[in-house]
N, CA, C and O atoms as a printed pandas DataFrame, in Angstrom:
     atom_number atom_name residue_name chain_id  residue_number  x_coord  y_coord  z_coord
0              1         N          UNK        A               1   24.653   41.476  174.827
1              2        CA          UNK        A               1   24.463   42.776  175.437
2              3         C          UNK        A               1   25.679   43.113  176.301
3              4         O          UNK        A               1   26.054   42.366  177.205
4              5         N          UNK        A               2   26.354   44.403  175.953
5              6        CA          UNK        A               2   27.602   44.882  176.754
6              7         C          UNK        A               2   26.750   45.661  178.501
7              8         O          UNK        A               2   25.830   46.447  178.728
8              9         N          UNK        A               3   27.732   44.855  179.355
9             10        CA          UNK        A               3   27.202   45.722  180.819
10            11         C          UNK        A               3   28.702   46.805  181.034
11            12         O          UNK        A               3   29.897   46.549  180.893
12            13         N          UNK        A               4   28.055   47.933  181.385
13            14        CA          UNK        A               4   29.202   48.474  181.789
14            15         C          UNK        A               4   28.817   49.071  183.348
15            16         O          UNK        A               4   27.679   49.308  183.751
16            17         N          UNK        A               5   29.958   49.226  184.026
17            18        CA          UNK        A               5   29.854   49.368  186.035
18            19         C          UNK        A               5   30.638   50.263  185.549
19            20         O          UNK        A               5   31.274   50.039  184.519
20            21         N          UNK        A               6   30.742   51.704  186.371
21            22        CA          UNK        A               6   31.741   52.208  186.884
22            23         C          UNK        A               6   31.754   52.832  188.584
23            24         O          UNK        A               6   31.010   53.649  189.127
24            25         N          UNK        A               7   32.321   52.458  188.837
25            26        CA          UNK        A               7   33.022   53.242  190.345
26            27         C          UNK        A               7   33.784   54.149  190.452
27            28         O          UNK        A               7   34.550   54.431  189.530
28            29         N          UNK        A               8   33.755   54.928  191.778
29            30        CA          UNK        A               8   34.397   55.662  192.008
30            31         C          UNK        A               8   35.594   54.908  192.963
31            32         O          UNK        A               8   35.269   53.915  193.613
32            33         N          UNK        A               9   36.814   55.357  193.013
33            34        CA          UNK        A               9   37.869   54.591  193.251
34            35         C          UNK        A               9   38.740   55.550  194.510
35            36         O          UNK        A               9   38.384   56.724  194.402
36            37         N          UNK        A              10   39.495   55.413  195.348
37            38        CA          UNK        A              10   40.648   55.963  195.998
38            39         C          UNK        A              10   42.055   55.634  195.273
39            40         O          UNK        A              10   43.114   55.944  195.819
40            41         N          UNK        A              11   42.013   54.976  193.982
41            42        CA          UNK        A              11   43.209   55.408  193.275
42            43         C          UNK        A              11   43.403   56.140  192.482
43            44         O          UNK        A              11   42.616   56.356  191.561
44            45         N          UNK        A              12   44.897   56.916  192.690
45            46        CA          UNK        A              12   44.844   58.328  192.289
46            47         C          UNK        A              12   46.530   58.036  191.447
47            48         O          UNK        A              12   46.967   59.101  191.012
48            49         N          UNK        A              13   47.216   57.153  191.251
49            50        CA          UNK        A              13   48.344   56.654  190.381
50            51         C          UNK        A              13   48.025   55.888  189.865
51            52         O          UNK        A              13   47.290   54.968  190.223
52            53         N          UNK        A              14   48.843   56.224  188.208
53            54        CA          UNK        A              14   48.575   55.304  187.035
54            55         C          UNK        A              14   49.330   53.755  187.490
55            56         O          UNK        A              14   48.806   52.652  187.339
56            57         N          UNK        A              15   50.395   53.970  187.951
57            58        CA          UNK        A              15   51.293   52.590  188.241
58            59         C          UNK        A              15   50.665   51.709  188.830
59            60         O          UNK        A              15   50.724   50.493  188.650
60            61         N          UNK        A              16   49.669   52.645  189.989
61            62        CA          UNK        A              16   48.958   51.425  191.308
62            63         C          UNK        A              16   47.580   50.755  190.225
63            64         O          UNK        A              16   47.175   49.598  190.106
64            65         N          UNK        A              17   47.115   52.082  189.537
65            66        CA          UNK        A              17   46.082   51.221  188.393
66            67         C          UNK        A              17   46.060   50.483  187.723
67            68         O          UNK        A              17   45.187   49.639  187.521
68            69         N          UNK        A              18   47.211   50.679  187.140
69            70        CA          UNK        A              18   47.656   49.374  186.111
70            71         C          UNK        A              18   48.299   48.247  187.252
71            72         O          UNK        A              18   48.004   47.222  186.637
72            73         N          UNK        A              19   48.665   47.986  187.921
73            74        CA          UNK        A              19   48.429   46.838  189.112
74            75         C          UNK        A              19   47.223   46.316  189.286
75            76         O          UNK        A              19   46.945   45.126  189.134
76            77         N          UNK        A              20   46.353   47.330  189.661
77            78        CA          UNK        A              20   44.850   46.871  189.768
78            79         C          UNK        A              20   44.346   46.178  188.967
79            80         O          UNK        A              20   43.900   45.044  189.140
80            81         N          UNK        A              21   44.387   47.141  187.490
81            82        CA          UNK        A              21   44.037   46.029  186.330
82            83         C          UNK        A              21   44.253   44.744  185.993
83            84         O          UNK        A              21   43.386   44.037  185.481
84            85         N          UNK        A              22   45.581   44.314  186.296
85            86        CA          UNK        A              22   45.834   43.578  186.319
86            87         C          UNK        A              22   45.652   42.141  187.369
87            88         O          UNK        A              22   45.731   40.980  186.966
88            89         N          UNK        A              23   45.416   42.533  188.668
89            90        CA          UNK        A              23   44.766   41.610  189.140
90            91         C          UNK        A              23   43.193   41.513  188.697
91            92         O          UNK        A              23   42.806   40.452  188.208
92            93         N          UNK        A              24   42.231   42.661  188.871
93            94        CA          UNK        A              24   41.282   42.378  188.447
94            95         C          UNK        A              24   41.377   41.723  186.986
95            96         O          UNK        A              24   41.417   40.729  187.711
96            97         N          UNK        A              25   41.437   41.369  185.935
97            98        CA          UNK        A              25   41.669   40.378  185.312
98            99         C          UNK        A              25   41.754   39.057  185.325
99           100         O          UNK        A              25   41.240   38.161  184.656
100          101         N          UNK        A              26   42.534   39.104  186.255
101          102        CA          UNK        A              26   42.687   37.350  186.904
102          103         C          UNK        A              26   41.244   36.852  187.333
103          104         O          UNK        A              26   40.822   35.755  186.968
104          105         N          UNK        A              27   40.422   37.826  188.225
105          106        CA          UNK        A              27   39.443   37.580  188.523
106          107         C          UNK        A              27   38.136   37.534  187.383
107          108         O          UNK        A              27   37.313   36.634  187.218
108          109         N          UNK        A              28   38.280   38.941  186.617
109          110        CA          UNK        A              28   37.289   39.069  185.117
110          111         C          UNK        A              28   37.830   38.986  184.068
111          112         O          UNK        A              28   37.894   40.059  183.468
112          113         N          UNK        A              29   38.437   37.794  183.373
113          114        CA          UNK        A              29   39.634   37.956  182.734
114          115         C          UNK        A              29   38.552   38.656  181.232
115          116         O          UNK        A              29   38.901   39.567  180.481
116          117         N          UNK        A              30   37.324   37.929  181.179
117          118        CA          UNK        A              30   36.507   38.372  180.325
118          119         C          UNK        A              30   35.855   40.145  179.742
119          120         O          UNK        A              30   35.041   40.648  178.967
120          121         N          UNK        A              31   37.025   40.565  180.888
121          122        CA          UNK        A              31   35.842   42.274  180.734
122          123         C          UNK        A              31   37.533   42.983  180.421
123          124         O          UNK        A              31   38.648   42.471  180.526
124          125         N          UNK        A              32   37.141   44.188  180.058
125          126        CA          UNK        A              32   37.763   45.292  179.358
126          127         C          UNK        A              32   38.068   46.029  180.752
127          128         O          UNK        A              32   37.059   45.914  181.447
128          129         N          UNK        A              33   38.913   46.629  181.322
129          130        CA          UNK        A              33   38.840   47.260  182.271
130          131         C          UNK        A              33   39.697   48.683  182.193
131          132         O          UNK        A              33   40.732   48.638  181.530
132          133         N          UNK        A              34   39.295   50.102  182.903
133          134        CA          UNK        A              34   40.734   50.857  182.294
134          135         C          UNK        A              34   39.636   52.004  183.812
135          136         O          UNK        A              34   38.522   52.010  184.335
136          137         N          UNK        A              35   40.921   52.750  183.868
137          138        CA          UNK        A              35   40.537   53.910  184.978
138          139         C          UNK        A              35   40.911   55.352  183.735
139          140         O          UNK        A              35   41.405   55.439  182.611
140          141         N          UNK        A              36   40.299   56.343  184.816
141          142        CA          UNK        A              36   39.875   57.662  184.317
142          143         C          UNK        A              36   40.406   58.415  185.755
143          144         O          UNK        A              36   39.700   58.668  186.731
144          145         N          UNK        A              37   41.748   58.676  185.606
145          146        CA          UNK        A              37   42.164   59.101  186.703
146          147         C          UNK        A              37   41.914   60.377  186.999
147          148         O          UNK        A              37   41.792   60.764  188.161
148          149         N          UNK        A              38   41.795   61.311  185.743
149          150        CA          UNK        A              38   42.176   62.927  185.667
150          151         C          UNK        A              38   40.780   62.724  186.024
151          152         O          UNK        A              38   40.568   63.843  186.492
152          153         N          UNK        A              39   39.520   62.017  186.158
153          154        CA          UNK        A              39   37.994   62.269  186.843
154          155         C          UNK        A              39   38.674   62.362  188.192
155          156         O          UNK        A              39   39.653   61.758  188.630
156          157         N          UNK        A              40   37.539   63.697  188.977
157          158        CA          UNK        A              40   37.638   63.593  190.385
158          159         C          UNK        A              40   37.277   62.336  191.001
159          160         O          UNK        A              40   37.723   62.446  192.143
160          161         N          UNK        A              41   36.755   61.267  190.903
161          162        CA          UNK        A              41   35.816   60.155  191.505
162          163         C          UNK        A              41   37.237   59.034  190.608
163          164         O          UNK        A              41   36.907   57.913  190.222
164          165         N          UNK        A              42   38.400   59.428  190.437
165          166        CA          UNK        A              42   39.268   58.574  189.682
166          167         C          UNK        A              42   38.145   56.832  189.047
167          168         O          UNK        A              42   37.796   55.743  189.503
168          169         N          UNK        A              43   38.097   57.156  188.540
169          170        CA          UNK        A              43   37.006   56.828  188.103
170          171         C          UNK        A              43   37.104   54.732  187.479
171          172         O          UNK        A              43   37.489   54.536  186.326
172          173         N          UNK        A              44   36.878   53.979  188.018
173          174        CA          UNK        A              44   36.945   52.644  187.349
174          175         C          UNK        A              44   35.999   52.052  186.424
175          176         O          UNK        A              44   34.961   51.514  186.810
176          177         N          UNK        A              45   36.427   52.164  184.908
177          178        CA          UNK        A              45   35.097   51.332  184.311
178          179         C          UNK        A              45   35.459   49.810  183.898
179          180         O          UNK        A              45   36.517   49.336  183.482
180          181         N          UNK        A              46   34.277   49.247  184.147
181          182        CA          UNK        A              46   34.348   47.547  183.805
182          183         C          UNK        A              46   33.078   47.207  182.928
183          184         O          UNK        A              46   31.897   47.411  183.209
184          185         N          UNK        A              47   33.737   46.517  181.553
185          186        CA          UNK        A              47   32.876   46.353  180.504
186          187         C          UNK        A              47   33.170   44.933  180.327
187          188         O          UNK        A              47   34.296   44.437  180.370
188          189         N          UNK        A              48   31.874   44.209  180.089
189          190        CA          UNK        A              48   31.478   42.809  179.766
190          191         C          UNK        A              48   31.105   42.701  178.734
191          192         O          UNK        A              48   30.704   43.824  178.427
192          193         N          UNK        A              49   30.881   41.703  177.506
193          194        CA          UNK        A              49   29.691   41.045  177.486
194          195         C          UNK        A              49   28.959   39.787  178.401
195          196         O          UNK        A              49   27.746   39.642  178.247
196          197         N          UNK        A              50   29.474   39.139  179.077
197          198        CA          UNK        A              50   29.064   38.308  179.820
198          199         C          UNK        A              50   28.614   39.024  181.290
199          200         O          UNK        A              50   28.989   40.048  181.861
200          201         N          UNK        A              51   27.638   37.992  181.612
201          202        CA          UNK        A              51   27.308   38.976  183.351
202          203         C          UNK        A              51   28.540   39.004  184.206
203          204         O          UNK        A              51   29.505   38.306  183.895
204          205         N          UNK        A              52   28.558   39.755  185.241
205          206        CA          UNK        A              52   29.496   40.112  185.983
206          207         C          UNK        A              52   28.828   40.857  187.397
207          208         O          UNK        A              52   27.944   41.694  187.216
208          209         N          UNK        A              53   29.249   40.550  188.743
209          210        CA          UNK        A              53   28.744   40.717  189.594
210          211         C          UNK        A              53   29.297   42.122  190.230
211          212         O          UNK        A              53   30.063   41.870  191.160
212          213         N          UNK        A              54   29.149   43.428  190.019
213          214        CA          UNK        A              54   29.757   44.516  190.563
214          215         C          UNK        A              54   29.949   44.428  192.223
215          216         O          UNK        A              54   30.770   45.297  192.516
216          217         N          UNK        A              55   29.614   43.884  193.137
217          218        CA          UNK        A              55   30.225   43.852  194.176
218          219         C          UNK        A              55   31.407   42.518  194.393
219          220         O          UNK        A              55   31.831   42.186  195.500
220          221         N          UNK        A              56   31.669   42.097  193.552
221          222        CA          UNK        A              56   33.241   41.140  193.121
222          223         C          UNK        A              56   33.622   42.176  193.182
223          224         O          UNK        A              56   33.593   42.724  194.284
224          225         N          UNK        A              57   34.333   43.154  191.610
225          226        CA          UNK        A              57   35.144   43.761  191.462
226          227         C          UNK        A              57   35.380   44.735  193.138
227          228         O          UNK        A              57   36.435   44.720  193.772
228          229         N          UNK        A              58   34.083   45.522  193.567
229          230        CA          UNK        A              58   33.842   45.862  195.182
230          231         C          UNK        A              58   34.410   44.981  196.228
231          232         O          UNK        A              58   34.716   45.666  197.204
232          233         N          UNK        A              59   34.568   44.213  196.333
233          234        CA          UNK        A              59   35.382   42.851  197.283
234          235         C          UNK        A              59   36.742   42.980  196.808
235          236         O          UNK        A              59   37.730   43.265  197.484
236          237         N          UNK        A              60   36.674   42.710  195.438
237          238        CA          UNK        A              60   38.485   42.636  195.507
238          239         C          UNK        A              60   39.132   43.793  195.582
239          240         O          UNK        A              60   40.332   43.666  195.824
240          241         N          UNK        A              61   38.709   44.967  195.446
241          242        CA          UNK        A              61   39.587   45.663  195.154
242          243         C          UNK        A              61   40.232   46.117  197.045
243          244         O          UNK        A              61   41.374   46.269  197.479
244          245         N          UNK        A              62   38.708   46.214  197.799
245          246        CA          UNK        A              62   38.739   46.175  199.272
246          247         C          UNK        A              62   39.933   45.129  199.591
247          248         O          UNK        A              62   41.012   45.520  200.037
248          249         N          UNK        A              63   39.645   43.730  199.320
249          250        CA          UNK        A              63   40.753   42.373  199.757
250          251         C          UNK        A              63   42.330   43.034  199.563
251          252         O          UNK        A              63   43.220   42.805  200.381
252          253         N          UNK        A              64   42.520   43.868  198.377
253          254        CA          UNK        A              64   43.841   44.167  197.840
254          255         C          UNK        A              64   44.029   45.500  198.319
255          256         O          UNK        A              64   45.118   45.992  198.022
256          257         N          UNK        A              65   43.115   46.331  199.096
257          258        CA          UNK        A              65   43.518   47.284  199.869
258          259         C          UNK        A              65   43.314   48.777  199.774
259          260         O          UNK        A              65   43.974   49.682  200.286
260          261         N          UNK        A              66   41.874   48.841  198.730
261          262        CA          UNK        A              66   41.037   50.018  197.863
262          263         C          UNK        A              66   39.986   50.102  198.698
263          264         O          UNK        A              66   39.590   49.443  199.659
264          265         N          UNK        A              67   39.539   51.279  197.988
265          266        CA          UNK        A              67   37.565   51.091  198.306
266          267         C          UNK        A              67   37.366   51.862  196.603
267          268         O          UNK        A              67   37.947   52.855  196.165
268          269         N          UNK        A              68   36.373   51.009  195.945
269          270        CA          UNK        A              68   35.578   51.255  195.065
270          271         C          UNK        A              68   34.127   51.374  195.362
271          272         O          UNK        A              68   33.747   50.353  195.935
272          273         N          UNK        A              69   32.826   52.558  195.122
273          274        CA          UNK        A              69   31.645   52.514  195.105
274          275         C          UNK        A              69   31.565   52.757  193.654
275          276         O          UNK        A              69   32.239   53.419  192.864
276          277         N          UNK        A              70   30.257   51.818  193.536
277          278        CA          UNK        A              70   29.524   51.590  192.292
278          279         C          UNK        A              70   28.561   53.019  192.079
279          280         O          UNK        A              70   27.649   53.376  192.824
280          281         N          UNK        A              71   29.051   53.726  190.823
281          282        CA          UNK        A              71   28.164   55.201  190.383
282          283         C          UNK        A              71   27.106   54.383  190.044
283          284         O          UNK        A              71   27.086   53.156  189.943
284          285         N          UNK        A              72   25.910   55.486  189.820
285          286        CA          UNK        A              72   24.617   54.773  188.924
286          287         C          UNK        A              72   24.353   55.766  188.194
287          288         O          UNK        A              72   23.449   55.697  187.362
């Protein structure tokens, strides 16, 4: 079963996103990750098949100097 999270993000550059991605990886190396910048809510989605804890990706992105909230 695929989980998918998305958040709303305070990043608003492709360069700083693709940074992001890239650490988050290190952390979920298992999930698909990509932003939706042209969304107002610049938008972060994270796709699994394996579980995955949405307040991780929420921690790190805070640790590295973001704020992400989880949409529902």
């Amino acid at each position: 079963m695929t989980t998918i999270e998305i958040f709303k993000t305070n990043i608003t550059q492709a360069a700083i996103a693709n940074k992001v991605i890239e650490s988050l990886l290190q952390v979920l190396p298992h999930c698909r990750i990509n932003f939706d910048l042209h969304d107002c809510d610049n938008i972060l989605r994270v796709e699994s098949i394996e579980a995955f804890n949405p307040q991780d990706v929420k921690s790190h992105l805070h640790k590295i100097g973001f704020s992400a909230e989880l949409l529902l």
